[in-house]
N, CA, C and O atoms as a GROMACS GRO file, in nm:
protein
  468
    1UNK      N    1   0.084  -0.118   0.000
    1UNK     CA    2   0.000   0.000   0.000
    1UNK      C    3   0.089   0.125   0.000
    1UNK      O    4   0.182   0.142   0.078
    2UNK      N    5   0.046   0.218  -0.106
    2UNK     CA    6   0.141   0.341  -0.105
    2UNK      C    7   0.104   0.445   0.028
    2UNK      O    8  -0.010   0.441   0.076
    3UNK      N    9   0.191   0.522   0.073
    3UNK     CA   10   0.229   0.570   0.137
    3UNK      C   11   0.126   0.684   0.110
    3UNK      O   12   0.060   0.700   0.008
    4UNK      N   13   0.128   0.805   0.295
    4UNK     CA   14   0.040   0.907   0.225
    4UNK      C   15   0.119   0.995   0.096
    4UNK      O   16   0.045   1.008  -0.001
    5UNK      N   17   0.227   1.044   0.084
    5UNK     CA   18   0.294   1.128   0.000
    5UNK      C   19   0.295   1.089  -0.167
    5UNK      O   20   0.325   1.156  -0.265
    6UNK      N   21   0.238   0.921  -0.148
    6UNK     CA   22   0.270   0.851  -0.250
    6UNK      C   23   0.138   0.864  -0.307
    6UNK      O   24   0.136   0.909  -0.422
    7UNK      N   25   0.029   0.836  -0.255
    7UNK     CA   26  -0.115   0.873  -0.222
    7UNK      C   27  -0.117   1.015  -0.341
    7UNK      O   28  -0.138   1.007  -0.462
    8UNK      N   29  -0.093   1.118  -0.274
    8UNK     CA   30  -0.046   1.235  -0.273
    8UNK      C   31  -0.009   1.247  -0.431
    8UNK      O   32  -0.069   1.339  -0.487
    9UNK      N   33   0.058   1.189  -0.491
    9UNK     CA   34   0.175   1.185  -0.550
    9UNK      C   35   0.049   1.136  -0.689
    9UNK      O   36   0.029   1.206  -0.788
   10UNK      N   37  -0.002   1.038  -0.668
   10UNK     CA   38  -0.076   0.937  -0.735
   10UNK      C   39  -0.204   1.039  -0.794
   10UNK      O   40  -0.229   1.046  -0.914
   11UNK      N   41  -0.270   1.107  -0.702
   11UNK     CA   42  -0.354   1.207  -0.701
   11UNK      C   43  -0.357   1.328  -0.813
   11UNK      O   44  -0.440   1.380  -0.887
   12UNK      N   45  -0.236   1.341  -0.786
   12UNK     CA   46  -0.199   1.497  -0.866
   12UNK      C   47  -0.171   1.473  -0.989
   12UNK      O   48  -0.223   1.543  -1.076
   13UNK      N   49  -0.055   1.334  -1.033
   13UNK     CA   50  -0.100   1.294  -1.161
   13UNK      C   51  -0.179   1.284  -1.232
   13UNK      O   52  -0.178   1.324  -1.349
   14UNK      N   53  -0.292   1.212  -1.159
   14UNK     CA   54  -0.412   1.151  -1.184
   14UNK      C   55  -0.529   1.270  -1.213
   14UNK      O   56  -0.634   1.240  -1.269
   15UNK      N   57  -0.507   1.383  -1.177
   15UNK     CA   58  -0.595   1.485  -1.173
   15UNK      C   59  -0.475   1.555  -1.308
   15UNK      O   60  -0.509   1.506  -1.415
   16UNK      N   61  -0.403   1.612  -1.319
   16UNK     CA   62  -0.344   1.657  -1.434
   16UNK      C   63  -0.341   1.588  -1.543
   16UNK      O   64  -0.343   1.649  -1.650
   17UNK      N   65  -0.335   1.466  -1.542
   17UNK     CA   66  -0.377   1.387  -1.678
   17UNK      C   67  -0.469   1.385  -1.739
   17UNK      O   68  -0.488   1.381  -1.860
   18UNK      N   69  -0.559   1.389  -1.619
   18UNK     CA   70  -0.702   1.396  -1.723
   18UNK      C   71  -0.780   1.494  -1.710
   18UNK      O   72  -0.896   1.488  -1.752
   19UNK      N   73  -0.728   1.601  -1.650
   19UNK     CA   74  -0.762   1.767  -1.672
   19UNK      C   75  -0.851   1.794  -1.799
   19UNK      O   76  -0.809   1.757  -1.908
   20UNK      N   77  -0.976   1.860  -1.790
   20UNK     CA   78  -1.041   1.893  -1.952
   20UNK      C   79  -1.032   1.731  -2.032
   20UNK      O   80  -1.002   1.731  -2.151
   21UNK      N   81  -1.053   1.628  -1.979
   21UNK     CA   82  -1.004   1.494  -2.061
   21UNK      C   83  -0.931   1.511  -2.152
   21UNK      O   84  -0.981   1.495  -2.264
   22UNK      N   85  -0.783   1.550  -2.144
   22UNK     CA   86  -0.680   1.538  -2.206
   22UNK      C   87  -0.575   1.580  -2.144
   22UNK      O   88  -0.475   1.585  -2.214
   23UNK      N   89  -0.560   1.620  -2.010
   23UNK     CA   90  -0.466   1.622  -1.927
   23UNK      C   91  -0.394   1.794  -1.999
   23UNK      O   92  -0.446   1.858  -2.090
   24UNK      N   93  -0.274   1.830  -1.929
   24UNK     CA   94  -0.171   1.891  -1.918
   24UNK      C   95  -0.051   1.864  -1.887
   24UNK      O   96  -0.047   1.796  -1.785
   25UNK      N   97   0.067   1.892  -1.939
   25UNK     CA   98   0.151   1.845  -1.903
   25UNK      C   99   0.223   1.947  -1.783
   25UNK      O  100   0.190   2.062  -1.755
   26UNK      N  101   0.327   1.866  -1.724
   26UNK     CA  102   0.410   1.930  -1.578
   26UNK      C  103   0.422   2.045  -1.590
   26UNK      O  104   0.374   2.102  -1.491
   27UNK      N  105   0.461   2.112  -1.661
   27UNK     CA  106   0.492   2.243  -1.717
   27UNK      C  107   0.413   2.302  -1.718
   27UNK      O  108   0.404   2.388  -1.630
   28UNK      N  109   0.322   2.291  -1.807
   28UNK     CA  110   0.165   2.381  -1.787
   28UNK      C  111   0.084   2.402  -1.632
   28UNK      O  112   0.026   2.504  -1.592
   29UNK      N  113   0.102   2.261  -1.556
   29UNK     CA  114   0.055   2.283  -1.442
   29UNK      C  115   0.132   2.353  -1.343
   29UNK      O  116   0.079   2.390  -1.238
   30UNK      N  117   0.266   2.377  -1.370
   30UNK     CA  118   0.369   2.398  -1.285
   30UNK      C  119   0.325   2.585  -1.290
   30UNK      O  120   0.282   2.655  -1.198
   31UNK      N  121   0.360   2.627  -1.448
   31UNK     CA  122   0.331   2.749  -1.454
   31UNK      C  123   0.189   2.786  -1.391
   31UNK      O  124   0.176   2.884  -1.318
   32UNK      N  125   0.099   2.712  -1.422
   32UNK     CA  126  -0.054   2.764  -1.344
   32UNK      C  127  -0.018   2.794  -1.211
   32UNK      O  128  -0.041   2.907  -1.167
   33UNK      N  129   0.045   2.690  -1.129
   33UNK     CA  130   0.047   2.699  -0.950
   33UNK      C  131   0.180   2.789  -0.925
   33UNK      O  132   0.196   2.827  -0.809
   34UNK      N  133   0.277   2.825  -1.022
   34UNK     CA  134   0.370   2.930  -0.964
   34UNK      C  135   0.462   2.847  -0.894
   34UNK      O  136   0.512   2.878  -0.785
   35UNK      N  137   0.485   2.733  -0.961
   35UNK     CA  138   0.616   2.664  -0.916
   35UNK      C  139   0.716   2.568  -1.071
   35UNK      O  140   0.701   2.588  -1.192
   36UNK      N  141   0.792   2.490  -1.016
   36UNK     CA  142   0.862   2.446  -1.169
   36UNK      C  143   0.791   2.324  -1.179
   36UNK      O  144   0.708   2.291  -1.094
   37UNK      N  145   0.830   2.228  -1.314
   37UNK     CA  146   0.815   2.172  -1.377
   37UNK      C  147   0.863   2.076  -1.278
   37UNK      O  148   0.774   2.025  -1.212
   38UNK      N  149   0.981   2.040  -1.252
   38UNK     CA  150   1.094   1.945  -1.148
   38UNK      C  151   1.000   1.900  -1.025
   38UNK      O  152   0.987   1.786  -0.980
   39UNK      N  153   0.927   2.039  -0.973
   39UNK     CA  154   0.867   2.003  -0.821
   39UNK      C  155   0.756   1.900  -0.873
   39UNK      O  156   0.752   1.780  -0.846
   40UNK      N  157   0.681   1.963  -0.941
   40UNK     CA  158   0.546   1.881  -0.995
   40UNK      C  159   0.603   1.741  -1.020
   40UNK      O  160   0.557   1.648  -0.955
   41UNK      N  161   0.691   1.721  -1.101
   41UNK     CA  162   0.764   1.577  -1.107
   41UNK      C  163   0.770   1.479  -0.957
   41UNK      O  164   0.712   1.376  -0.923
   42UNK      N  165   0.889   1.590  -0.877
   42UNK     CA  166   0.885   1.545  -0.746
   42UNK      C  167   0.746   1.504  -0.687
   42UNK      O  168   0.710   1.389  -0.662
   43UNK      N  169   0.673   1.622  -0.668
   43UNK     CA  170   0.581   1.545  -0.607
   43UNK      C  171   0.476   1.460  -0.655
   43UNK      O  172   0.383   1.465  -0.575
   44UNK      N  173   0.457   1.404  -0.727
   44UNK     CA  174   0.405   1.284  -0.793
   44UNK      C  175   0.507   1.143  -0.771
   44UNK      O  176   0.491   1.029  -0.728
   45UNK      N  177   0.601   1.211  -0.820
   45UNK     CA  178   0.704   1.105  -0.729
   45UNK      C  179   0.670   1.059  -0.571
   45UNK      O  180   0.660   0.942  -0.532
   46UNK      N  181   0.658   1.159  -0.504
   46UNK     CA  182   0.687   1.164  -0.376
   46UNK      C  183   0.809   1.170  -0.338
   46UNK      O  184   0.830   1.123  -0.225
   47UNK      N  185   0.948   1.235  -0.426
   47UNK     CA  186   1.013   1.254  -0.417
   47UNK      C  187   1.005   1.414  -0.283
   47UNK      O  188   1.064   1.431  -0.176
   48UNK      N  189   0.910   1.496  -0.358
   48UNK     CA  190   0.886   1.603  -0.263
   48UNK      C  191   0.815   1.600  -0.225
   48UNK      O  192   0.733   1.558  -0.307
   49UNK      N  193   0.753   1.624  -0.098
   49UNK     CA  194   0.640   1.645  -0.015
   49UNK      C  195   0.584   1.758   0.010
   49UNK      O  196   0.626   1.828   0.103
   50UNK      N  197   0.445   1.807  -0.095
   50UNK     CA  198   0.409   1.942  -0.106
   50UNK      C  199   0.408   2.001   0.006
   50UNK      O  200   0.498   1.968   0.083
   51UNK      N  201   0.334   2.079   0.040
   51UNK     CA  202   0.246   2.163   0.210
   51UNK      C  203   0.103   2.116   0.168
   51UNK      O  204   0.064   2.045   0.075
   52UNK      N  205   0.037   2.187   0.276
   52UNK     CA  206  -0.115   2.208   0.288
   52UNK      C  207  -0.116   2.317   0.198
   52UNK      O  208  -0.180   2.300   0.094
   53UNK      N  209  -0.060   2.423   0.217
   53UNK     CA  210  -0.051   2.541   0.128
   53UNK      C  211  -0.082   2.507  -0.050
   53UNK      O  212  -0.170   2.554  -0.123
   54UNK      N  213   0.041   2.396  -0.084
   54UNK     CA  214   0.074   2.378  -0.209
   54UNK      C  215  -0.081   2.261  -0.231
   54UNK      O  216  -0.173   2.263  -0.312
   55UNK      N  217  -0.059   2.204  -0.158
   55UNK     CA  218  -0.247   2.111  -0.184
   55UNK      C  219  -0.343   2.240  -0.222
   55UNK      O  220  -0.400   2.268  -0.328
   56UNK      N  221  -0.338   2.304  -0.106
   56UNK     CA  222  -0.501   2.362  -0.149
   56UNK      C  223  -0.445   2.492  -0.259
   56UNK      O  224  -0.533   2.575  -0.278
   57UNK      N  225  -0.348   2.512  -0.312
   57UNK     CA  226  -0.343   2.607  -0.458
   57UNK      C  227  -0.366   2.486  -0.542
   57UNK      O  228  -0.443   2.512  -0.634
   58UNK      N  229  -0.316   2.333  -0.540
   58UNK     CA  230  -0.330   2.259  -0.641
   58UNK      C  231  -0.511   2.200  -0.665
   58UNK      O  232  -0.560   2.153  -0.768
   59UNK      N  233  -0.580   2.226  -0.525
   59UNK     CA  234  -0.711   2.192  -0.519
   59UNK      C  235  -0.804   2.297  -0.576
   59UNK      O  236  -0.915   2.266  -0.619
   60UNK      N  237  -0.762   2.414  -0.575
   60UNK     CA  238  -0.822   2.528  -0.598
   60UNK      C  239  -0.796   2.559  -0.782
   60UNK      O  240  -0.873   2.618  -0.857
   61UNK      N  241  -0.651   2.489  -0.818
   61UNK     CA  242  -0.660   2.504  -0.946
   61UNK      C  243  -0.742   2.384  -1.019
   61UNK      O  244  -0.798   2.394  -1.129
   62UNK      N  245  -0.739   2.278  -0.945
   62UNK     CA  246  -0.851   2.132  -1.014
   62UNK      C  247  -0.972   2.157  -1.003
   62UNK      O  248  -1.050   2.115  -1.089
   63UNK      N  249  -1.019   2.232  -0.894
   63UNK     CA  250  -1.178   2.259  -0.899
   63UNK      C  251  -1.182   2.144  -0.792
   63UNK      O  252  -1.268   2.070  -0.839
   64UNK      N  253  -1.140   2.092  -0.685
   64UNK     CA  254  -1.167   1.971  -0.635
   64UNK      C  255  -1.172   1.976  -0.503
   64UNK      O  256  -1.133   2.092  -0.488
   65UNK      N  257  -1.201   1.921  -0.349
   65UNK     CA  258  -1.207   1.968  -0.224
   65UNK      C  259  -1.072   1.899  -0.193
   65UNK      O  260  -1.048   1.795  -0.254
   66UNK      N  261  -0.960   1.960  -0.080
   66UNK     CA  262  -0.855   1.961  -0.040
   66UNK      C  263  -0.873   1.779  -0.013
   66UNK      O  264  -0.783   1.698  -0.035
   67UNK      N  265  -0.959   1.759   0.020
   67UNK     CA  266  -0.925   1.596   0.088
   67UNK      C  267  -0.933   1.534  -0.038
   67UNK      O  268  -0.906   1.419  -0.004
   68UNK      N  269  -0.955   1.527  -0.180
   68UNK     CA  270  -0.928   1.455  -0.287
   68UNK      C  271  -0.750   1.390  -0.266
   68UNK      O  272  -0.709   1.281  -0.306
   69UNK      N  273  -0.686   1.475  -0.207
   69UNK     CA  274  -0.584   1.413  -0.219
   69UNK      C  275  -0.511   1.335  -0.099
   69UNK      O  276  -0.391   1.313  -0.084
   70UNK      N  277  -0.632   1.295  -0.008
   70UNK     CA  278  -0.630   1.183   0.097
   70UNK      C  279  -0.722   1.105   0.060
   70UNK      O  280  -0.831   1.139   0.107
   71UNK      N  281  -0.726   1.002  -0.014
   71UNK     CA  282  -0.856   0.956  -0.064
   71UNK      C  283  -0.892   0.784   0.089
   71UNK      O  284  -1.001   0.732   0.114
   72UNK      N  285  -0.757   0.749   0.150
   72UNK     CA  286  -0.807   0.690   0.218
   72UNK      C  287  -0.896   0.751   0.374
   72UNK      O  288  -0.968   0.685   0.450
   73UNK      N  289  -0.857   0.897   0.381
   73UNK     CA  290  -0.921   0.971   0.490
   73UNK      C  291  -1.088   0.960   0.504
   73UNK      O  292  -1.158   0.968   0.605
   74UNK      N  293  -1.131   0.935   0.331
   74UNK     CA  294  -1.261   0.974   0.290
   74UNK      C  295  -1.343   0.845   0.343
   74UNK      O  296  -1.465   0.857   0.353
   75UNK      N  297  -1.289   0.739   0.373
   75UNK     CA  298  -1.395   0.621   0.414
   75UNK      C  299  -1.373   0.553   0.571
   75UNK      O  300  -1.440   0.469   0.631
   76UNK      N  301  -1.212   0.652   0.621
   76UNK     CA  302  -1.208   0.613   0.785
   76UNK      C  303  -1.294   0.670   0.867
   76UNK      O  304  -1.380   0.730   0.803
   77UNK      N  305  -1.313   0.678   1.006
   77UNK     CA  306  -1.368   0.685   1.146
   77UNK      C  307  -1.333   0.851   1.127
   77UNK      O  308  -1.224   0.883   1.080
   78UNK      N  309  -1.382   0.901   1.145
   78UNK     CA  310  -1.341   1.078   1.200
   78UNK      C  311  -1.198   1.088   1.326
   78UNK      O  312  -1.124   1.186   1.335
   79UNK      N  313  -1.187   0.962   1.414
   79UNK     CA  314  -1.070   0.930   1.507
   79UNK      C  315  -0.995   0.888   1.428
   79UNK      O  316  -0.895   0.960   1.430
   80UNK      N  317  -0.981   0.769   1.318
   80UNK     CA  318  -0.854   0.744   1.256
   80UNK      C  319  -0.854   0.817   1.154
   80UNK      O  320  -0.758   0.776   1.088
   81UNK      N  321  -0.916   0.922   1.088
   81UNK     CA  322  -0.914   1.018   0.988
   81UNK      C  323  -0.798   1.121   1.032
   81UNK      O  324  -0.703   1.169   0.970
   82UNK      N  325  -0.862   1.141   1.222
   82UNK     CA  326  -0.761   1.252   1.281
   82UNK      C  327  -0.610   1.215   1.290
   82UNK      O  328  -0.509   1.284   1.272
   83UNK      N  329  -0.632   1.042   1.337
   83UNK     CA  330  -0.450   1.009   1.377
   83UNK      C  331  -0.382   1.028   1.213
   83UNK      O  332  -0.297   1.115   1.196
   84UNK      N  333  -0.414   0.966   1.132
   84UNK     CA  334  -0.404   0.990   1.008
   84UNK      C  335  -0.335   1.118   0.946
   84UNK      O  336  -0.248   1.115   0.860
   85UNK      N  337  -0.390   1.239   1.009
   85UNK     CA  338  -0.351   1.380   0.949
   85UNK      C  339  -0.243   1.399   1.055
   85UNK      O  340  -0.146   1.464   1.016
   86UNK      N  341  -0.242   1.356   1.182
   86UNK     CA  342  -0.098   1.379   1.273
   86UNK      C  343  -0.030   1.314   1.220
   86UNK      O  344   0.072   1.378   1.198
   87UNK      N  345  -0.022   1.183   1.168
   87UNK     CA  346   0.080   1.172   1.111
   87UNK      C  347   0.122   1.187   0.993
   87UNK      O  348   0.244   1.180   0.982
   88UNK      N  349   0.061   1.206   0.896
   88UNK     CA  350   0.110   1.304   0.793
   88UNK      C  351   0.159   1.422   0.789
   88UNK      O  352   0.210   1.479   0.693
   89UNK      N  353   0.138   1.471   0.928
   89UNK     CA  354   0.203   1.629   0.948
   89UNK      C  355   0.315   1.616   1.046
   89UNK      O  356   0.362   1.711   1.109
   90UNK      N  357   0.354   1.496   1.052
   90UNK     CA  358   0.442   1.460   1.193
   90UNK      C  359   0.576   1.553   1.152
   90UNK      O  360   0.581   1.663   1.207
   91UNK      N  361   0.679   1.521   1.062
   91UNK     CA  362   0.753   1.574   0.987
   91UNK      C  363   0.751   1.702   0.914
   91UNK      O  364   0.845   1.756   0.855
   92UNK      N  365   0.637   1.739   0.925
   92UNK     CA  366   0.623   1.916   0.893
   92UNK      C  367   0.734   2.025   0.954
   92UNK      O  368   0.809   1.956   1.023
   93UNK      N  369   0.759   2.102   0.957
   93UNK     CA  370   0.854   2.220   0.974
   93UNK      C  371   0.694   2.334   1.043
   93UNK      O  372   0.575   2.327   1.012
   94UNK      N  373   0.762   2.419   1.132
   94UNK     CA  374   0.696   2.481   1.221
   94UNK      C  375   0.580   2.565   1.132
   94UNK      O  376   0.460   2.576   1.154
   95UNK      N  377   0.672   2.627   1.013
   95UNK     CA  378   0.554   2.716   0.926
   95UNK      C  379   0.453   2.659   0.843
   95UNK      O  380   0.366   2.731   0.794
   96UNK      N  381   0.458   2.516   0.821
   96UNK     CA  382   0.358   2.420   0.737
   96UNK      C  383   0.269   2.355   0.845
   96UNK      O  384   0.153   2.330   0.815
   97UNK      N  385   0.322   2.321   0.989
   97UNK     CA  386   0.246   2.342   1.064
   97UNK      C  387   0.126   2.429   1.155
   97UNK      O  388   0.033   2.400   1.230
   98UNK      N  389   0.169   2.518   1.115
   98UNK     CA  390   0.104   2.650   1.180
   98UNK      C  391  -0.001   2.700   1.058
   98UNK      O  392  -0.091   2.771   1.102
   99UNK      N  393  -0.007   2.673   0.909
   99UNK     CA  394  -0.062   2.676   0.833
   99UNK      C  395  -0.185   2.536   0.829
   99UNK      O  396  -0.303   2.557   0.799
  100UNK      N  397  -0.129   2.388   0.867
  100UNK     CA  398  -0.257   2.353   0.858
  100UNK      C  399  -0.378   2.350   1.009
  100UNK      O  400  -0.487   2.297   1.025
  101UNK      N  401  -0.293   2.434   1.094
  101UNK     CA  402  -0.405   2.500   1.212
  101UNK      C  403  -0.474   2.577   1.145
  101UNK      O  404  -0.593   2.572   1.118
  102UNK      N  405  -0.374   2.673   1.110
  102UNK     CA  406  -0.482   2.777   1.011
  102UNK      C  407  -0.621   2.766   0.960
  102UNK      O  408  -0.731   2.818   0.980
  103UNK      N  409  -0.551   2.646   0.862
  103UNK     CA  410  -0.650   2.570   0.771
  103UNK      C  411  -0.741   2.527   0.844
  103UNK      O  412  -0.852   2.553   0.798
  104UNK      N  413  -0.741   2.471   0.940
  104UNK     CA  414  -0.864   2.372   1.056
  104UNK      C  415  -0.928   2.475   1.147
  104UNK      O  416  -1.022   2.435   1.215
  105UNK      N  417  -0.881   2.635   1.164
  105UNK     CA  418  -0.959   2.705   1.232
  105UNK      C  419  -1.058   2.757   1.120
  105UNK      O  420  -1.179   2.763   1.144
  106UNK      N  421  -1.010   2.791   1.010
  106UNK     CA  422  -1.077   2.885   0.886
  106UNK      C  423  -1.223   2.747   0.820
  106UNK      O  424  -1.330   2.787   0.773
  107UNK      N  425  -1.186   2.588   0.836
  107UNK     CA  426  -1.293   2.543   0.799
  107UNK      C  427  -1.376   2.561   0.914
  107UNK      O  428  -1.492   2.592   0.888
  108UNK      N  429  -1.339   2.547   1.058
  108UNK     CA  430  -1.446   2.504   1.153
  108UNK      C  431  -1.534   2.670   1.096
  108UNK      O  432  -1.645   2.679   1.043
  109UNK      N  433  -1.456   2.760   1.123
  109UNK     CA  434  -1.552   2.885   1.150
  109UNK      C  435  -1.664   2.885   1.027
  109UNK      O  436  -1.784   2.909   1.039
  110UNK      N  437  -1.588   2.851   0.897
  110UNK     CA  438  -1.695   2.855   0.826
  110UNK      C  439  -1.792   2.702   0.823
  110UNK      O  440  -1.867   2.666   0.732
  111UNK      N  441  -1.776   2.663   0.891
  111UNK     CA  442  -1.899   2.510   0.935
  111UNK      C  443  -1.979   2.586   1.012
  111UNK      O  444  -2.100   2.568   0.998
  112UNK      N  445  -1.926   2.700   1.122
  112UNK     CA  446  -2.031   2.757   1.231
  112UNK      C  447  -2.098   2.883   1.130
  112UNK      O  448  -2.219   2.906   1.140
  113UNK      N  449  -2.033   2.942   1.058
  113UNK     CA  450  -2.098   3.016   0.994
  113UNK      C  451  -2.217   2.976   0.886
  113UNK      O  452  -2.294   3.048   0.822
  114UNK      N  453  -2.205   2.870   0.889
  114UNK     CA  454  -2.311   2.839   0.771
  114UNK      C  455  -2.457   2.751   0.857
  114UNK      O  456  -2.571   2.741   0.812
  115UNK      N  457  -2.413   2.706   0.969
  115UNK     CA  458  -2.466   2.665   1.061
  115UNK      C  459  -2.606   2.781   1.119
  115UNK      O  460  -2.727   2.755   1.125
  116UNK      N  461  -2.543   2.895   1.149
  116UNK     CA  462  -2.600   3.012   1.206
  116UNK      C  463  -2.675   3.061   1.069
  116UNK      O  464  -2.752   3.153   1.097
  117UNK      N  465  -2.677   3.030   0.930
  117UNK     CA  466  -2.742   3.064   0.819
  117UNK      C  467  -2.716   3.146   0.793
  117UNK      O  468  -2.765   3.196   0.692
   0.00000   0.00000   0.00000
């Protein structure tokens, strides 16, 4: 079983290939998200391990919700969904950490905001 990064990795291909059903190549997607050609490689590889940051510009350019690219998150327990994202963030660096708090305060508020109508 591949790995989350590999997961990850599998995803982004898989969504750039068949972009508009005919895909794009690295380059084209690289220039869309404001990074190179090499990284996009990497991370499909799983050579590199994007951010949360670099997910949700790559989710935002597919049209797709950030968890497309956890696809085993989508059918666990909400408890092993959570251990799941600790450890995918175990190895994070302080500023990719502090970004996917970010990220988890900015969805709850808008869950309560839509809640309140």
């Amino acid at each position: 079983m591949p790995n989350i990064y590999e997961q990850i990795g599998n995803q982004i291909r898989e969504l750039r290939t068949t972009l508009r059903g005919e895909g794009i190549s690295q380059e084209e997607l690289a220039h869309a998200v404001k990074t190179t050609a090499n990284t996009i490689s990497r991370w499909e590889t799983a050579t590199y391990k994007p951010s949360i940051s670099d997910l949700e510009t790559l989710a935002r350019f597919f049209g797709v919700p950030i968890n497309v690219f956890f696809p085993q998150a989508q059918s666990k327990s909400r408890e092993s969904r959570a251990v799941g994202l600790l450890s995918a963030a175990a190895d994070l660096d302080d500023d990719d950490l502090e970004e996917v708090a970010l990220y988890a305060r900015f969805r709850r508020a808008q869950r309560r905001r839509k809640k309140k109508g």
